[in-house]
C-alpha positions as CSV (number, residue, x, y, z in Angstrom):
1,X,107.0,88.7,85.0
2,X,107.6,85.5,83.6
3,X,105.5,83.7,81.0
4,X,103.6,81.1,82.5
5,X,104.8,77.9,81.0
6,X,102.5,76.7,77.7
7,X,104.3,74.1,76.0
8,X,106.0,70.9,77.5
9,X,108.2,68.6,75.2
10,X,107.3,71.1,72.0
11,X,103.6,70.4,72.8
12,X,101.0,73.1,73.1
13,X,99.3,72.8,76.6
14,X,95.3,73.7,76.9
15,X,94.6,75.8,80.6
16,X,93.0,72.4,81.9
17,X,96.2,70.4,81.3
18,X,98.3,73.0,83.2
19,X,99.4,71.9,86.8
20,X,99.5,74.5,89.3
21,X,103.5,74.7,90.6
22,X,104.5,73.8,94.1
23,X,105.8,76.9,95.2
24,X,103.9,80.3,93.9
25,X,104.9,83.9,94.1
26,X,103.2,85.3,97.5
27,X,101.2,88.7,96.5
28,X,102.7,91.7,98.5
29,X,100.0,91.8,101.3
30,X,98.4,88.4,101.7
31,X,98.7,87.9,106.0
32,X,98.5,84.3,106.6
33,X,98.0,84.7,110.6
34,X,94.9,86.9,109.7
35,X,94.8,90.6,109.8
36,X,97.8,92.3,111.4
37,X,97.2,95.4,114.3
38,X,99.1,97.4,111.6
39,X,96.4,96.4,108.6
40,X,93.7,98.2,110.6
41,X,95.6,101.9,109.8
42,X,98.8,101.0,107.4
43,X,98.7,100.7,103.9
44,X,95.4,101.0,101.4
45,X,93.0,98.3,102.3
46,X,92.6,95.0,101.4
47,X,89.5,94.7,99.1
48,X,89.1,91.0,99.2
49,X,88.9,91.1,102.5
50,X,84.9,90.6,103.6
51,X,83.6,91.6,107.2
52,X,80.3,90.6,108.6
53,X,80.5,93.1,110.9
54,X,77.8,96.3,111.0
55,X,79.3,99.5,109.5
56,X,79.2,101.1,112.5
57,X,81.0,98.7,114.8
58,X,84.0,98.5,112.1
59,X,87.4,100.0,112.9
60,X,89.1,98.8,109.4
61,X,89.1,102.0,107.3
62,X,88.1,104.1,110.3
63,X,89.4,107.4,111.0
64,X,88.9,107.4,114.6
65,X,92.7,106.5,115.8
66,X,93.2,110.7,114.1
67,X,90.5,111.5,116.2
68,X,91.5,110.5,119.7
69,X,93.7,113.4,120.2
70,X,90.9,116.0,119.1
71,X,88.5,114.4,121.0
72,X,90.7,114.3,123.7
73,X,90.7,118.0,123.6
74,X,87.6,118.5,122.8
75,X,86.7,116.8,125.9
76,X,88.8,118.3,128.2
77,X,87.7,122.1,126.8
78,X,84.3,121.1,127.7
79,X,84.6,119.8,131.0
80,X,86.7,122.8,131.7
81,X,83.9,125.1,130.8
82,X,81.0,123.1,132.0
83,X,82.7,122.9,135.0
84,X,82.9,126.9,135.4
85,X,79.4,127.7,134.1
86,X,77.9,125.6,137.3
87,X,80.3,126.8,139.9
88,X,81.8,129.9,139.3
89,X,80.2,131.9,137.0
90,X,77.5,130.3,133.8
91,X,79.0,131.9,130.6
92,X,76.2,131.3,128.0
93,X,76.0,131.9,124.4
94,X,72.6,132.3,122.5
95,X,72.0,129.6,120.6
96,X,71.8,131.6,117.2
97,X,75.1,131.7,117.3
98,X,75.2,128.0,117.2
99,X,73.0,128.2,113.9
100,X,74.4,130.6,111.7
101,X,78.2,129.0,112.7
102,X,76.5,125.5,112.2
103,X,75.3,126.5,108.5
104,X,79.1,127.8,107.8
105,X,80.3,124.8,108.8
106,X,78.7,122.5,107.0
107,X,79.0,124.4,103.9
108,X,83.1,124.5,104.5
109,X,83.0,121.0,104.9
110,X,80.5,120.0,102.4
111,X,82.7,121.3,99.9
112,X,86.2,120.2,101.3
113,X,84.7,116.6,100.8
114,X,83.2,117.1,97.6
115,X,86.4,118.2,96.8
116,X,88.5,115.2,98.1
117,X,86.1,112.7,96.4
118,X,86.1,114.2,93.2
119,X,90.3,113.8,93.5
120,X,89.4,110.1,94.7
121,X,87.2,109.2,92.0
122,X,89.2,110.7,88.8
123,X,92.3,108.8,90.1
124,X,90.2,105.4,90.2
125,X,89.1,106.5,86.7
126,X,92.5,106.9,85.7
127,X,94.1,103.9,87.2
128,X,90.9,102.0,85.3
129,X,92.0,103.4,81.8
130,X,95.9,102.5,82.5
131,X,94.5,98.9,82.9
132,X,92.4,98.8,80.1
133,X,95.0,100.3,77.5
134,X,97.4,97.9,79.0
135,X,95.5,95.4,78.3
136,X,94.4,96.3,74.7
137,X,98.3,97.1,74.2
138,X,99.3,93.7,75.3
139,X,96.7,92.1,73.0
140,X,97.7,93.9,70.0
141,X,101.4,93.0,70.8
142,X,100.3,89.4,70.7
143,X,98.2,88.7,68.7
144,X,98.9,91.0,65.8
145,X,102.8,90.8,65.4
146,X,103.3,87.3,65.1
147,X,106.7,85.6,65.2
148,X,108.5,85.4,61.9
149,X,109.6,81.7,61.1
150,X,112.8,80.6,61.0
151,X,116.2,82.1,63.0
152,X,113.9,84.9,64.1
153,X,110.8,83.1,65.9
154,X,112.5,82.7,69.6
155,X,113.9,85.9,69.3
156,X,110.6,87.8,68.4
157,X,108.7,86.1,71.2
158,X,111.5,86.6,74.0
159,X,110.8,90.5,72.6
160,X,106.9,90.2,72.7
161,X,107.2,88.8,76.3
162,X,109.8,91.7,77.1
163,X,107.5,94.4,75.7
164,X,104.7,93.2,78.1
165,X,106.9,92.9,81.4
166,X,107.4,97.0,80.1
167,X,103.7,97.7,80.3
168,X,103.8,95.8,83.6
169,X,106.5,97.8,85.1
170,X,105.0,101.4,83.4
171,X,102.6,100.7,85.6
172,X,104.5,99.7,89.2
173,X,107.1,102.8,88.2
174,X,104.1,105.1,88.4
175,X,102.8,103.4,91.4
176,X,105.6,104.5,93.2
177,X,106.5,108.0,91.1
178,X,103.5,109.4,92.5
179,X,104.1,107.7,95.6
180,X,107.2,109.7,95.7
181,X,109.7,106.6,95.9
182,X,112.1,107.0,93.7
183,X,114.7,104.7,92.1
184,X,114.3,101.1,90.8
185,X,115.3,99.0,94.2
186,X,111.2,97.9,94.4
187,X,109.7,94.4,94.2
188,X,108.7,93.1,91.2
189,X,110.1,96.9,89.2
190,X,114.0,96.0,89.8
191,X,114.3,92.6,87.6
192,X,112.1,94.0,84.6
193,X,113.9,97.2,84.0
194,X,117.4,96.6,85.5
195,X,118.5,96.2,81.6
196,X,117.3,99.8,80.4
197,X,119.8,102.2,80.7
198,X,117.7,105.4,83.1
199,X,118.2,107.8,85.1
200,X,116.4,106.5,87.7
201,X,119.4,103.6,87.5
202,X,122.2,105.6,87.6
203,X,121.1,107.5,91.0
204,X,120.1,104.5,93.0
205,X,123.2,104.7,94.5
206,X,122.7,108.1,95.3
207,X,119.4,108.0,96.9
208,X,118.9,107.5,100.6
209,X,117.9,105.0,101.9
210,X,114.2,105.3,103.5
211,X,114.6,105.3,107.6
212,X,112.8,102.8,110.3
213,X,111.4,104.9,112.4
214,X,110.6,104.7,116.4
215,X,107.6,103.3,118.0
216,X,107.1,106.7,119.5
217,X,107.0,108.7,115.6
218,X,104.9,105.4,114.2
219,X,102.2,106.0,117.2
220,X,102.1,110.0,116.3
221,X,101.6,108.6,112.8
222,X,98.9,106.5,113.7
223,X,97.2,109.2,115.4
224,X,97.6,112.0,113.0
225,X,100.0,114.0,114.6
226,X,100.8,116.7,112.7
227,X,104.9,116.7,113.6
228,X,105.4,113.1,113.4
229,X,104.4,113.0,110.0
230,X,107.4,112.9,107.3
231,X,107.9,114.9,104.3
232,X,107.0,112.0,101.2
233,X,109.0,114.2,99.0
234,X,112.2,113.8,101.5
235,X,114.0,111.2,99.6
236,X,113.5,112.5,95.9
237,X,114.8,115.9,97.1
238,X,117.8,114.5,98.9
239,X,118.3,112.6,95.8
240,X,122.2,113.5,94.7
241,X,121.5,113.2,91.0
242,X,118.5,113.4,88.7
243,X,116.3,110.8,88.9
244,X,114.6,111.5,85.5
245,X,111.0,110.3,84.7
246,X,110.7,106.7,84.8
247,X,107.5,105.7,83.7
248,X,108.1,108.1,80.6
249,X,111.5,106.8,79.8
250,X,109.6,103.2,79.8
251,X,107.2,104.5,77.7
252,X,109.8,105.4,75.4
253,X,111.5,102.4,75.4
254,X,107.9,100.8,74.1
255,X,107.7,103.2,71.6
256,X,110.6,102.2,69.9
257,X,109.9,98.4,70.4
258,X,106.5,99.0,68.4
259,X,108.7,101.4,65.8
260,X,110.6,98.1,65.3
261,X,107.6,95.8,64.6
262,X,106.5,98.1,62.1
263,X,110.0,98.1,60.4
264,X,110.5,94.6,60.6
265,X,106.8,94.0,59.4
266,X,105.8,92.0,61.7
267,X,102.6,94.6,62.9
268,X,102.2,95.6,59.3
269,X,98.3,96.2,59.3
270,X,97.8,99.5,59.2
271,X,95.1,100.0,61.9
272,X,97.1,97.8,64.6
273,X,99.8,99.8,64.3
274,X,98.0,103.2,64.8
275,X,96.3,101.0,67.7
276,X,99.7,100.4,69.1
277,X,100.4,103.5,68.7
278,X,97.3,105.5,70.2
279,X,97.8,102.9,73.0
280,X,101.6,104.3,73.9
281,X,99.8,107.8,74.0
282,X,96.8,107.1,76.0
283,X,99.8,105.6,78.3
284,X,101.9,109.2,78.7
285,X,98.0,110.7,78.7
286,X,97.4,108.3,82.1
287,X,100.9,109.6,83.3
288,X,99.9,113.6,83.4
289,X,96.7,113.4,84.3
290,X,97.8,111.4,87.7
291,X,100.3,113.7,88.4
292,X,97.4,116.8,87.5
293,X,95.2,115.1,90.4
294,X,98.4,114.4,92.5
295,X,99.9,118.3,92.0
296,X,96.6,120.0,92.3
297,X,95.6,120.1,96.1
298,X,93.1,122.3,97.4
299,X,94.2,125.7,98.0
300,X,96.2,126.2,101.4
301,X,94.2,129.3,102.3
302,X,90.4,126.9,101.6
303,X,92.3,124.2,104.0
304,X,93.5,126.7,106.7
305,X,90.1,128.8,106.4
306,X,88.2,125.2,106.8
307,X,90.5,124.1,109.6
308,X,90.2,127.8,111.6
309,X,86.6,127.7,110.7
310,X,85.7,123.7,112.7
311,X,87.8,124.3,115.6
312,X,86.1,128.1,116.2
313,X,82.1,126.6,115.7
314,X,83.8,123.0,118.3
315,X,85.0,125.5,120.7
316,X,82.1,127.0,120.7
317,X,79.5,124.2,121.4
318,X,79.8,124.1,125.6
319,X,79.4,128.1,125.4
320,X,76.3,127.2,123.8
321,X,75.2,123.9,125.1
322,X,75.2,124.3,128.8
323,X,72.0,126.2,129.4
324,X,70.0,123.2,128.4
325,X,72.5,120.2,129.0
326,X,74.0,121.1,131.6
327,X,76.4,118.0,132.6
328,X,75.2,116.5,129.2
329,X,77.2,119.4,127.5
330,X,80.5,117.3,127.8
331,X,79.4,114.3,126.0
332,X,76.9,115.7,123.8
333,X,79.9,118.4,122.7
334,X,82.4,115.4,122.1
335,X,79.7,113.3,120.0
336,X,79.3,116.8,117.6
337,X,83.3,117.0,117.1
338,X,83.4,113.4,116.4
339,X,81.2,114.0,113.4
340,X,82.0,117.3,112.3
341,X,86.0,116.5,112.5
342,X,85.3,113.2,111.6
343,X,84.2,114.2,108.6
344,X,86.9,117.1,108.0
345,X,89.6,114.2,108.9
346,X,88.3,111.6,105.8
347,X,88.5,114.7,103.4
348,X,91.9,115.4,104.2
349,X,92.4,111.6,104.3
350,X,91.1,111.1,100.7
351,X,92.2,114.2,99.3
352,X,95.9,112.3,97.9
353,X,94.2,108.8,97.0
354,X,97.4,107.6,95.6
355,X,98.9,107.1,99.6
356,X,99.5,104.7,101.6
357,X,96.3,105.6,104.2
358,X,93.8,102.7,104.4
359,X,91.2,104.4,102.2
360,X,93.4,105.3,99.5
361,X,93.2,103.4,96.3
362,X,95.4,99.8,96.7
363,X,97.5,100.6,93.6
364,X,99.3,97.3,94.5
365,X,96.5,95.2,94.2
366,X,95.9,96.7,90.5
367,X,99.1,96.3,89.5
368,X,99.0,92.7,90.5
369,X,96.0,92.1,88.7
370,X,97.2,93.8,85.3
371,X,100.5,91.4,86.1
372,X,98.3,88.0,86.2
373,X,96.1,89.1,83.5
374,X,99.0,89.7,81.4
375,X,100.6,86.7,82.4
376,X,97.3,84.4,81.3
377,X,97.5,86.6,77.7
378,X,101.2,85.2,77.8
379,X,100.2,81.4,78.5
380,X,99.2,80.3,75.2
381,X,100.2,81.1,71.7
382,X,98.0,83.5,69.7
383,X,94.6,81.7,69.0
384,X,93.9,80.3,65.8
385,X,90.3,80.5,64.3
386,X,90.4,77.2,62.4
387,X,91.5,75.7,65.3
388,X,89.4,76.3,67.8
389,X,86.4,77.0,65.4
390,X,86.0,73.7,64.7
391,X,86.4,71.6,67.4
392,X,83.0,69.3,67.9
393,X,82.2,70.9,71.5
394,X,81.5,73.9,69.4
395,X,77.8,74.1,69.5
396,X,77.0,76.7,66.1
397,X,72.8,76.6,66.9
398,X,72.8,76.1,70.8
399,X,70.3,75.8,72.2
400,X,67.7,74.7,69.5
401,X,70.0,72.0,68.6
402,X,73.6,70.4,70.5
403,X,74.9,68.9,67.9
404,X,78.4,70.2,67.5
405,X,80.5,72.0,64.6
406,X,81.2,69.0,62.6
407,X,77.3,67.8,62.2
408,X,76.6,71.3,60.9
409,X,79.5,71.1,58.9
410,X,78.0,68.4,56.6
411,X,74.7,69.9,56.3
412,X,74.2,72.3,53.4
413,X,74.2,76.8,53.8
414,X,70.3,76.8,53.3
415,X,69.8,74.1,55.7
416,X,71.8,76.1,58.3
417,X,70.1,79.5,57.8
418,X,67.0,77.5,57.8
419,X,67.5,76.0,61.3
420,X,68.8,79.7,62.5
421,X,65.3,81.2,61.7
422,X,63.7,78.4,63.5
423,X,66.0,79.5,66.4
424,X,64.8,83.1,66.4
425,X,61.2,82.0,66.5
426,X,61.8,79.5,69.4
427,X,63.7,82.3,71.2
428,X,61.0,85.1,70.9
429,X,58.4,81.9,72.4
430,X,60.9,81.1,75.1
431,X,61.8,85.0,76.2
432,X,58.8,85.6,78.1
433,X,60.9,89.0,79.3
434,X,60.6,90.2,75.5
435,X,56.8,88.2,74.6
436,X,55.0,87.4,77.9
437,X,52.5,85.0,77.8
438,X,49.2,85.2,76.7
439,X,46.0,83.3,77.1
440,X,45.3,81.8,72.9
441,X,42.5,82.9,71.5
442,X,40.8,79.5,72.2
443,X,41.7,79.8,75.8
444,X,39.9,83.5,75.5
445,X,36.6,81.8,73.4
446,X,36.0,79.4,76.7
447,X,33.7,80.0,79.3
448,X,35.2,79.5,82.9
449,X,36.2,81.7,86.0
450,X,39.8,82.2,84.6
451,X,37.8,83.7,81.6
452,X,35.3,86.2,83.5
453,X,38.4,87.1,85.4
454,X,40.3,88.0,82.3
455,X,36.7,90.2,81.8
456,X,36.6,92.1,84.4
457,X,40.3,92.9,84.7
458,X,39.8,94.4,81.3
C-alpha cells in the first residue's frame, strides 16, 4: 500500500487540491458487466450491492441451489409413497407422531442455528476490533512519533509508512490463515512482506499449487454435494515444510518497529507507547480468538444427531400426510423439507463465517477498507493545531455568530466567555427537543378559544 501522494514540488497539498489519477487500482470483486452467474453462489457477498427485489423472490444469498438435490429426493420419496397408499395398499401414520417428531425437530434445529449465528456474530465482532486497533495503531504511529530533523527525517517516514503497510497485511495474512491458504503468493500480501524473512517465505516453493477444477466438481460444489467438496486444509497439510504463523511473525516484526521508536525517542510519551503497545497485544488477542471461533465447531455427534434426526421426521411426512392430502401430500411434503432443511442448510452454511460461501463475512471487502482508510491517514502530514486552529473559516461561536477565528482573536477572554453564555441561552430557546414551547404567561392571561382550549385540556 502506497502512500497516496501529499506534497508536489515540496508543497503540502490540502484533499481538495488532490487530483484523482488516471488509472486506479481495481478492488478484488468490482464486476463491470454486472453480476456474474458465479456471484449468485461464489464468494461472500457483495454488500454494496442494493436489490429492489422482494426478499422472497431473491436468489443472491439463497441456499436453495443445496437444496435441489434434497428436494429432489424428497420429492421422489413422496410420490413413491403417495403413489402406493392410493393403489396398493394406504400405509398411514397417526398424526401424533408428526407432533412429538415436529417438537424434536425444531428444538434440534433451533439450537444448531443459534449455534451457527452466535459463531457468525463473534467473528464480525472480532473482525470489527482488528479494524478499530488498526486504526488507533496507525494513528499513534503517526501522529505521535514524529520524524526527527535532519539525515533521519526520510528515513523515519519511509519506516512509519512501512509499519502501516504491516498492519495492513496482519490483517490480509489472517484473512487467508483462517482461510487455510497458506504462503505469501496473494494480491496485495506478496509486495508488503516479501522483505521479512518467514516461514511462510521460505515454503512457497514448497506448497502446491491450488487446482482448477472440472465443471462437473464446480456444479457438485454449487449444489452441496457432499463428495465434490475439497478438504480447505489440503494444501497446508501437503505443505513440504513449515509454514510458521504468519500473521504472528508480522506482529512481531511491529513489535520491534515500536521497540525502536521508543529507543530512538521518537514515541517517548509514556502513555503512547503503552498505547502502541496494548495495540500489538489486542492484535495477537484478535489472532486467537478467530482461530477459537474457527477451531471450535459444533460437536460431530450434535451435527450427525441433528442430520439423522431432519431426514427421519422428512421421511416421515407422506406416512403422515396422506390420509388428509392425499395427492396434495407430494407438494405439501416438499414445501415442509424446503423449510425445515432450508433452515438446517443456512446453519451449516454460517457455522465457518470466515469462508468463501455467499453469506460468510466479505473479509476482503474489510481488508480493503482498513487499506483506504489507512491510506487517507497516510495522505497528509501529521496535523498541526496552530495551523489549522486558526484559519478564518474556523467559526469558534457558530451558530450565534459566523464571524471566523481571527475576529474572535482580537476581542478580549471576557468578551468571548460572555458571547458563549449568550450561546447557551439561545441554544436551550432554539432546542425545542430539550424546552418545548410554551404559550407566555401573557398569551395564558388572554381570553380567546386557543385559551379555553388550553383550559379544558388541563
Amino acid at each position: 500500500m502506497a502512500a497516496s501522494t501529499s506534497t508536489e514540488g515540496g508543497k503540502t497539498l490540502r484533499p481538495a487540491e488532490l487530483e484523482i489519477p488516471a488509472v486506479r487500482p481495481v478492488p478484488t470483486r468490482v464486476d463491470t458487466n454486472g453480476t456474474d452467474i458465479d456471484d449468485y453462489f461464489v464468494g461472500p457477498r457483495d454488500m454494496s450491492k442494493h436489490s429492489k427485489w422482494p426478499f422472497f423472490l431473491r436468489m443472491h444469498g439463497s441456499v436453495l441451489p443445496k437444496m435441489i438435490l434434497p428436494l429432489c429426493v424428497v420429492s421422489l420419496w413422496s410420490s413413491l409413497i403417495t403413489c402406493i397408499c392410493e393403489f396398493v395398499y394406504p400405509l398411514k401414520v397417526n398424526s401424533l407422531l408428526l407432533t412429538v417428531l415436529g417438537f424434536v425437530v425444531g428444538m434440534a434445529i433451533s439450537f444448531r442455528t443459534s449455534s451457527a449465528y452466535e459463531r457468525y456474530t463473534e467473528g464480525r465482532k472480532y473482525w470489527a476490533q482488528l479494524v478499530l486497533v488498526s486504526q488507533n495503531l496507525a494513528r499513534t504511529i503517526w501522529v505521535h512519533a514524529p520524524e526527527r530533523e535532519g539525515e533521519f527525517a526520510k528515513d523515519d517516514l519511509l519506516a512509519k509508512v512501512s509499519a502501516l503497510n504491516l498492519i495492513v497485511a496482519f490483517s490480509r495474512s489472517l484473512m487467508h490463515k483462517i482461510r487455510f491458504e497458506p504462503g505469501i503468493d496473494y494480491d496485495r500480501l506478496r509486495e508488503r512482506i516479501d522483505y521479512l524473512d518467514t516461514f511462510a517465505k521460505a515454503a512457497e516453493a514448497h506448497i502446491p499449487k491450488q487446482k482448477e477444477y472440472g465443471k462437473m466438481k464446480a456444479v457438485g460444489e454449487y449444489l452441496g454435494v457432499t463428495f465434490a467438496e475439497s478438504n480447505p486444509r489440503k494444501r497446508v497439510k501437503r505443505s513440504k515444510k513449515p509454514l510458521g504463523n504468519l500473521p504472528l511473525e508480522i506482529l512481531t516484526h511491529i513489535s520491534a518497529y515500536i521497540h525502536s521508536l521508543i529507543d530512538n525517542e521518537t514515541l517517548k510519551v509514556p502513555a503512547y507507547q503503552n498505547q502502541a503497545v496494548t495495540s500489538t497485544v489486542l492484535l495477537n488477542e484478535i489472532l486467537v480468538g478467530v482461530e477459537r471461533v474457527l477451531h471450535t465447531p459444533l460437536p460431530i455427534a450434535y451435527s450427525i444427531a441433528i442430520s439423522q434426526i431432519t431426514w427421519v421426521y422428512v421421511m416421515m411426512l407422506p406416512f403422515q400426510l396422506w390420509a388428509q392430502l392425499r395427492w396434495v401430500t407430494i407438494p405439501g411434503s416438499i414445501f415442509a423439507a424446503y423449510i425445515i432443511l432450508g433452515i438446517a442448510a443456512i446453519g451449516r452454511e454460517i457455522e465457518n463465517p470466515f469462508g468463501n460461501d455467499v453469506n460468510d463475512l466479505p473479509l476482503e471487502a474489510f481488508c480493503e477498507e482498513l487499506e483506504m482508510d489507512l491510506d487517507i491517514l497516510m495522505s497528509q502530514p501529521a496535523p498541526v493545531p496552530r495551523e489549522f486552529m486558526k484559519r478564518n473559516d474556523n467559526m469558534p461561536l457558530y451558530p450565534l455568530d459566523p464571524s471566523g477565528y481571527n475576529f474572535w482573536s482580537e476581542r478580549s477572554k471576557a468578551a468571548i466567555r460572555e458571547a458563549l453564555m449568550t450561546k447557551t441561552k439561545a441554544d436551550m430557546r432554539v432546542r425545542r427537543s430539550i424546552n418545548p414551547a410554551r404559550p407566555s404567561v401573557a398569551e395564558e392571561k388572554q381570553p380567546g378559544p386557543a385559551n379555553e382550549h388550553h383550559v379544558h385540556a388541563a
